[in-house]
C-alpha positions as CSV (number, residue, x, y, z in Angstrom):
1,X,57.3,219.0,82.9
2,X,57.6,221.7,80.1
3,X,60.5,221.4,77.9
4,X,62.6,224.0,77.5
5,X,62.3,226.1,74.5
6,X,65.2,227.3,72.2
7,X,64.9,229.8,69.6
8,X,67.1,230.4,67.0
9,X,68.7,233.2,65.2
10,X,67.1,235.1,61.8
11,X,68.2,232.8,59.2
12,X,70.0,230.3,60.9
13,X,67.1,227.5,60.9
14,X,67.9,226.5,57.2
15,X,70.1,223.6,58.4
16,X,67.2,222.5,60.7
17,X,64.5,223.3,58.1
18,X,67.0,220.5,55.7
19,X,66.9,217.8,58.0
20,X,70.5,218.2,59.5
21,X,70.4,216.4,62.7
22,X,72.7,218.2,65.0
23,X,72.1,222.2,66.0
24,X,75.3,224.0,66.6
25,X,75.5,226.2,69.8
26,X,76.4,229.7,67.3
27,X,72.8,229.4,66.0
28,X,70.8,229.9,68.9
29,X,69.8,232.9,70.0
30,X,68.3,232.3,73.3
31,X,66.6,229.7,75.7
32,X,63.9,229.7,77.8
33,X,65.2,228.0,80.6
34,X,68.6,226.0,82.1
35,X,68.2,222.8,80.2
36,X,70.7,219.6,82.0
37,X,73.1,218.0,79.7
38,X,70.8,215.0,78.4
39,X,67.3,216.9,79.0
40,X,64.9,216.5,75.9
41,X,64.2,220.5,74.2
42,X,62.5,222.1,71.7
43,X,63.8,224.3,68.8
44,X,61.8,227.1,67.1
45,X,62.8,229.6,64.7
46,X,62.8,233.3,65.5
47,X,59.3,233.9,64.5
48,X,58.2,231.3,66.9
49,X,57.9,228.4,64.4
50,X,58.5,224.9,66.0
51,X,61.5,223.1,63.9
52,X,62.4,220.4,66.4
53,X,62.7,218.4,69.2
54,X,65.9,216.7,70.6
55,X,68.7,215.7,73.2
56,X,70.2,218.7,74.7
57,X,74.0,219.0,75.3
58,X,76.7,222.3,76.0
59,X,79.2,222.0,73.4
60,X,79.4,222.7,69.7
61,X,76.5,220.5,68.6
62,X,74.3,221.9,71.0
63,X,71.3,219.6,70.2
64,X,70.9,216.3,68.6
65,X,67.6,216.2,66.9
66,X,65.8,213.2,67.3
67,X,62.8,214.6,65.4
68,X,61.5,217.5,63.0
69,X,58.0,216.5,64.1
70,X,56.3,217.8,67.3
71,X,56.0,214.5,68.9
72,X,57.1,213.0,72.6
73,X,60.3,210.9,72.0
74,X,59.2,208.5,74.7
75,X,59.6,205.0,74.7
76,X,57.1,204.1,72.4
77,X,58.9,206.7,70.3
78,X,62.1,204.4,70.7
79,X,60.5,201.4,70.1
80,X,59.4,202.2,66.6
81,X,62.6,203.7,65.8
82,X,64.7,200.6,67.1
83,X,61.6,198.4,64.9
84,X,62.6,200.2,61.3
85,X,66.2,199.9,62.5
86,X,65.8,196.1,62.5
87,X,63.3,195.9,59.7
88,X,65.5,198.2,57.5
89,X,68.5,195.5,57.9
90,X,65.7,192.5,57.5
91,X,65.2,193.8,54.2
92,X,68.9,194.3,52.7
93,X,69.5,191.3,54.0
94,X,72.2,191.6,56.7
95,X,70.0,189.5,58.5
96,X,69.0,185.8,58.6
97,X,72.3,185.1,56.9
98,X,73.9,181.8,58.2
99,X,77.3,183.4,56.9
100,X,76.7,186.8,58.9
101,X,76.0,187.4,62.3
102,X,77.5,190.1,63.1
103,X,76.4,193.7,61.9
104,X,75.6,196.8,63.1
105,X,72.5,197.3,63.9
106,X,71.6,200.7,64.9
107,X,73.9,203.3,63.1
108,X,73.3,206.6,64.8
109,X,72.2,209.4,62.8
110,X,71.7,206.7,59.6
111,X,68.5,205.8,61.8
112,X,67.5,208.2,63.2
113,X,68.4,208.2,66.7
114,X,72.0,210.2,66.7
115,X,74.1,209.4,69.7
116,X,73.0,205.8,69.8
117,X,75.0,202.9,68.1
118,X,74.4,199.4,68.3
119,X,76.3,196.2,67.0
120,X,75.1,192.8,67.0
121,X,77.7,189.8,68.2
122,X,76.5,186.3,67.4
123,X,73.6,187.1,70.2
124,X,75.2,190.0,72.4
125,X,74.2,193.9,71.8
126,X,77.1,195.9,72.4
127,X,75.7,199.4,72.9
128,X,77.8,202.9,72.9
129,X,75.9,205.8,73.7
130,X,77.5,209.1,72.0
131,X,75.4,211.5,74.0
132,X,73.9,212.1,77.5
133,X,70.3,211.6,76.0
134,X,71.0,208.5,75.1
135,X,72.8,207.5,78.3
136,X,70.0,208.3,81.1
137,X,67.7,205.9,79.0
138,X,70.6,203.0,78.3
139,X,68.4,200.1,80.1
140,X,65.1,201.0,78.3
141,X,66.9,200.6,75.0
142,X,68.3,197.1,76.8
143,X,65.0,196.4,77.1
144,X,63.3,197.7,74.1
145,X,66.3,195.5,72.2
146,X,65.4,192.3,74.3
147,X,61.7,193.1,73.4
148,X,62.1,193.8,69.7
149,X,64.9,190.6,69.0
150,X,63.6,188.1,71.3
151,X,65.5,185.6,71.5
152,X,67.9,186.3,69.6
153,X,69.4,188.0,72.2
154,X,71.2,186.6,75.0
155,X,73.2,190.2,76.4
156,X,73.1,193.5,75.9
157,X,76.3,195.2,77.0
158,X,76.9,199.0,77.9
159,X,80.4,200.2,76.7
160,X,79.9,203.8,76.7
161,X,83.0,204.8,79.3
162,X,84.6,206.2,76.7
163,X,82.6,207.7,74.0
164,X,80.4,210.7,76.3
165,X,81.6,213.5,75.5
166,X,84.7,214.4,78.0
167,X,82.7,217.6,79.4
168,X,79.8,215.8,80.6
169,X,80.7,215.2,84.0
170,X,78.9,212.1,83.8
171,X,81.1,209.3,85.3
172,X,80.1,206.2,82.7
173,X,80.3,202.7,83.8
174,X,80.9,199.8,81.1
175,X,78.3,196.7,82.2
176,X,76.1,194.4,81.0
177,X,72.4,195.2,81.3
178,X,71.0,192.1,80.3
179,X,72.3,188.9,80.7
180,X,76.0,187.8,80.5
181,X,78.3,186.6,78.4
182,X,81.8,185.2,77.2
183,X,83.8,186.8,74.2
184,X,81.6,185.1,71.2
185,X,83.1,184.0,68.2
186,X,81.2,185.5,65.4
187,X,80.9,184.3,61.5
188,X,81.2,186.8,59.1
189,X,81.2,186.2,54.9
190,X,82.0,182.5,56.4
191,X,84.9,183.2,57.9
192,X,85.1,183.0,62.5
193,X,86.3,185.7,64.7
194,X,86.6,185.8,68.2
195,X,85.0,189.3,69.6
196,X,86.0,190.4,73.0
197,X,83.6,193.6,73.5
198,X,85.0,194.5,77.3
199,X,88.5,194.8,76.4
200,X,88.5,195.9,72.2
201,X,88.5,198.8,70.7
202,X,85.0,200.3,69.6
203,X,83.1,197.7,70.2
204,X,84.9,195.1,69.4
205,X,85.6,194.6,65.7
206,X,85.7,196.6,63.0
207,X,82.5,195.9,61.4
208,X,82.5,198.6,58.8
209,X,85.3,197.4,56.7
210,X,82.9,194.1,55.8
211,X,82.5,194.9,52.2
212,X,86.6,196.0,52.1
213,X,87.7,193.3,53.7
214,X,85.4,190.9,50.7
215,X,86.6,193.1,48.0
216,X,90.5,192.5,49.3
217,X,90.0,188.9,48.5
218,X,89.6,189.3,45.0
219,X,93.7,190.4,44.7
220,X,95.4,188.1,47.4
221,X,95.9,185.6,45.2
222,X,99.8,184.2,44.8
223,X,100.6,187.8,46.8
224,X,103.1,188.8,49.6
225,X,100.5,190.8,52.0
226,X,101.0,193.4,54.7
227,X,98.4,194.7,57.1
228,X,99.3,197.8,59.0
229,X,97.3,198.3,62.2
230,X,96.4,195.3,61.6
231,X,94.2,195.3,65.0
232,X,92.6,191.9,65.6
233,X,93.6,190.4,61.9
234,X,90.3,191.3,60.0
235,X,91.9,192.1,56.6
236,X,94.5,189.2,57.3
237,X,92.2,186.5,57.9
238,X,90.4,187.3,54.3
239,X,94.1,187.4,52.5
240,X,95.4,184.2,54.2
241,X,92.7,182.2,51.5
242,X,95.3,182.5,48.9
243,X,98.0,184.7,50.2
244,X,101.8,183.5,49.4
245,X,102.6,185.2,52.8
246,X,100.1,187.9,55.1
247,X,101.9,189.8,57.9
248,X,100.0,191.4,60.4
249,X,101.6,194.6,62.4
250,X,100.4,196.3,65.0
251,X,101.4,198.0,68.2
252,X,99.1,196.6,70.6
253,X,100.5,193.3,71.8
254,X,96.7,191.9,72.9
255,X,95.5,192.9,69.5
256,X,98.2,190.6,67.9
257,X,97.2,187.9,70.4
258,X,93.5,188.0,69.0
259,X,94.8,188.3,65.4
260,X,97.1,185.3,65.4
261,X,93.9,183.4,67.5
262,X,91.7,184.2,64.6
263,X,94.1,183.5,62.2
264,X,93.9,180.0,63.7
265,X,90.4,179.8,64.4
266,X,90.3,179.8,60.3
267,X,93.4,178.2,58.9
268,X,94.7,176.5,61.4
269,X,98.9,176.7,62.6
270,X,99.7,178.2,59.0
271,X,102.6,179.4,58.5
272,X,101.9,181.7,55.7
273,X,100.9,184.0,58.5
274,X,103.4,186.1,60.6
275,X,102.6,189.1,63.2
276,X,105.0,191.6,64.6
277,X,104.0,194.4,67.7
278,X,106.1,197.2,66.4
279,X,105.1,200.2,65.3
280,X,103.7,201.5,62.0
281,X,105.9,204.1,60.8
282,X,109.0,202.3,62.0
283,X,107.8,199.1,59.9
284,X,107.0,200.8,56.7
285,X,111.3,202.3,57.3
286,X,112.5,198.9,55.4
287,X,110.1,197.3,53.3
288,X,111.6,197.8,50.2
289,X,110.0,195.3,47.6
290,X,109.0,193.3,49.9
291,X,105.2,193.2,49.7
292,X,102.8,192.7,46.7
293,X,100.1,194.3,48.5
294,X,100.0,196.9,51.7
295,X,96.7,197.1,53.6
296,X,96.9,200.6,55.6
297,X,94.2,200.7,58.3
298,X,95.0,203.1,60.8
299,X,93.0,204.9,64.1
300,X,91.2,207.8,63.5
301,X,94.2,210.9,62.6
302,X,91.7,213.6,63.7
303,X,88.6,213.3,65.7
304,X,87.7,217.6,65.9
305,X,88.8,220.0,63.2
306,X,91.6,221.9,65.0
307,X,93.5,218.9,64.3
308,X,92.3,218.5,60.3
309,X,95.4,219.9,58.7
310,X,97.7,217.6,61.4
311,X,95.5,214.7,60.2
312,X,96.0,214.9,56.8
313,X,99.8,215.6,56.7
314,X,99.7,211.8,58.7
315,X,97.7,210.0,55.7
316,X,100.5,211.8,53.1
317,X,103.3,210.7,55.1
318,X,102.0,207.6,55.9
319,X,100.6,206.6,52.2
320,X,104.5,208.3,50.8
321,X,106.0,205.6,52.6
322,X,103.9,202.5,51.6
323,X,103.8,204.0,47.6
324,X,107.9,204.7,47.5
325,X,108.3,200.8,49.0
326,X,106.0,198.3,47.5
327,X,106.8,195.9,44.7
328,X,106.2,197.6,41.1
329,X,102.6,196.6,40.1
330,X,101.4,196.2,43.7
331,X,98.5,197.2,45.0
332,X,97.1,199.7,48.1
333,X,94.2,199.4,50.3
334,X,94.3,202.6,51.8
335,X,91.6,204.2,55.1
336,X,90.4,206.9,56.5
337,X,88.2,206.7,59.4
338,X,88.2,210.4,60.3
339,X,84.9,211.8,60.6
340,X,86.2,215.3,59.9
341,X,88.4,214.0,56.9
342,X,86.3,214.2,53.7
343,X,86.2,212.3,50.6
344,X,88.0,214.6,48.6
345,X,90.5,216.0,51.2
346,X,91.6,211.9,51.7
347,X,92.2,211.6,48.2
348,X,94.0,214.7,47.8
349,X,96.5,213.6,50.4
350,X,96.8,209.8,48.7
351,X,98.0,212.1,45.3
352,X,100.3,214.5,46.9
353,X,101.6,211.0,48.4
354,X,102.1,209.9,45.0
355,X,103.1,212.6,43.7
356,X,106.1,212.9,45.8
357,X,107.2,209.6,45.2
358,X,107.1,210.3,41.2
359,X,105.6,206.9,40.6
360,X,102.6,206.4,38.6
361,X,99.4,205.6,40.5
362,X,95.8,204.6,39.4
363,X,92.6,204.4,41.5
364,X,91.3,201.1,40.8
365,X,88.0,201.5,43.9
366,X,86.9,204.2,45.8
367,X,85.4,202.6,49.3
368,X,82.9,203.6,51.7
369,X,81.3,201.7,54.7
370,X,78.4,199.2,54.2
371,X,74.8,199.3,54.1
372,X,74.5,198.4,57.6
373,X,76.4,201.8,58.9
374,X,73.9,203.7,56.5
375,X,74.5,207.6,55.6
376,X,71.8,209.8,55.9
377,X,71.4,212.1,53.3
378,X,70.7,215.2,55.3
379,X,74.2,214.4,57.0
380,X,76.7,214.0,55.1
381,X,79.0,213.6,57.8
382,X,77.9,210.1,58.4
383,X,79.9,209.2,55.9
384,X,83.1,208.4,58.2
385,X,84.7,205.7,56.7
386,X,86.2,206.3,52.7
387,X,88.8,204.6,51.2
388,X,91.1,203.6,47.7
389,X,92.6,200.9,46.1
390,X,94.8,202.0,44.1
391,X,97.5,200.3,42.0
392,X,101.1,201.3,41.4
393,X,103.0,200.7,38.6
């Protein structure tokens, strides 16, 4: 069956012609055809130039470009994309590490399959699909995984109920496509988590704040430490290794269950350790001096950019409160996940934060996510995850 054929506007190919891999809706001029949410199309300029081929979808980003190349994304296609994937990881060495065995291990538009991510639990491939596309083919990626790992796999599990997008009609169903299996405990940097993919958030664990969570260790020492949405006790399990004291909060009472079990799995019935289901902003009220180090984690403040300037008044507010309260010479690991949040925009609501509170602040790191979540440089907006440390005097 032909593909249908969309042709853009006069001028509006330049994104396509520098790499960016989504096409927005306001740059097409017409299409030949009624393409299905999902359906495979190809994108020419307005002088009838091919640019592209990729995943249709009605919406905003009206196609996700899988490649600028005229090719057949079939599975073969897939299969060599899921192979770099892998080898790409092979050879930064997220792989074969006894200490690591949990990762990401496709990162959508970082490898060139937008819509599609993959994470790797001790064995089990927890997939979310982010498009349509990507969903109509979910057990040929089970089985190209299956194919390409061998036996390092023993299940690959769809969890994609929630991350179609809501206009799709399409009535996801979380399952395992191959094989079965109990939550795993994973290793990472040495340390053991227990990963429930079925009932988590994402898919699981936070894997992206790895490198954040190693670099946290290096100012625990002798400190009093609180982790805000503190989920399933990532950040809490790396400051309990020489923490005077490491409160987890959250208000999710299974997420505190799973943090005080990993807590266990790695030191034991410690009790250095505390955790409290309240919320956030009601904790941070009375802190006063209490804490030597605040750990500020939270969900995603804006997901679309109607809610940007909503978002960004939540980091100030939230970031005021932790600055005004913690001990004099304590330190800040501050997030953003927010796709739509940028670099600059984060940090400019961490200073008017400051500011307000009329205490002197420095920027000791500037944080991103890690290799294995990599940012393509066509699309910048890959780069979700950014975060400071930042000390305060």
């Amino acid at each position: 069956m032909d593909r249908v054929k969309i042709v853009l506007k006069s001028g509006k190919e330049q994104s396509v012609k520098r790499y960016h891999p989504w096409l927005f809706s306001g740059a097409i001029k017409k299409m030949y055809g009624n393409p299905a949410e999902g359906d495979l199309v190809d994108v020419f300029d307005n002088k009838d130039n091919f640019l592209a081929v990729g995943h249709y979808q009605p919406g905003s980003i009206a196609v996700r470009i899988l490649s600028f190349e005229q090719v057949n994304p079939d599975i073969s296609f897939f299969r060599k994309r899921i192979c770099k994937a892998v080898s790409y990881r092979k050879s930064i060495g997220i792989t074969g590490n006894p200490d690591l065995n949990v990762y990401r291990l496709i990162h959508g538009e970082g490898d060139g399959l937008p819509g599609l991510i993959v994470d790797f639990y001790n064995g089990v491939a927890v997939i979310q699909m982010h498009s349509v596309g990507f969903y109509r083919i979910r057990k040929d990626i089970a089985e190209l995984l299956v194919e390409i790992l061998k036996d390092q796999i023993v299940a690959v599990y769809n969890k994609s109920e929630g991350t179609l997008p809501h206009m799709s009609g399409v009535e996801a169903v979380n399952e395992y496509l191959y094989g079965t299996s109990a939550p795993a405990v994973v290793t990472e940097n040495g340390y053991r988590f227990k990963i429930d993919w079925t009932t988590g958030q994402k898919t699981g664990f936070f894997i992206d704040q790895r490198d954040n969570r190693k670099l946290l260790g290096k100012f625990t020492e002798g400190r009093s430490v609180l982790n805000m949405f503190g989920y399933t006790g990532g950040f809490s399990v790396y400051a309990m290794r020489n923490a005077s004291a490491v409160h987890t909060v959250d208000s999710s009472f299974p997420a505190i269950e799973l943090a005080n079990e990993n807590i266990r799995l790695n030191f034991g019935d410690d009790n250095r350790h505390e955790s409290f289901q309240v919320d956030a902003f009601d904790y941070l009220n009375d802190i006063k001096n209490k804490y030597d180090l605040i750990i500020l984690d939270p969900p995603a403040f804006a997901k679309h950019n109607n809610v940007l300037a909503n978002a960004l008044q939540g980091y100030k507010r939230l970031n005021m409160k932790a600055i005004e309260q913690i001990k004099p010479g304590g330190i800040i690991f501050t997030f953003s996940c927010s796709q739509v949040v940028t670099k600059e925009n984060f940090k400019k609501s961490v200073f008017a934060a400051a500011a307000n509170t009329g205490r002197n602040v420095r920027i000791l790191y500037q944080m991103s996510q890690p290799p294995d979540h990599p940012v393509n440089i066509y699309h910048p907006e890959s780069e979700y995850l950014k975060g400071l440390v930042i000390y305060v005097e």
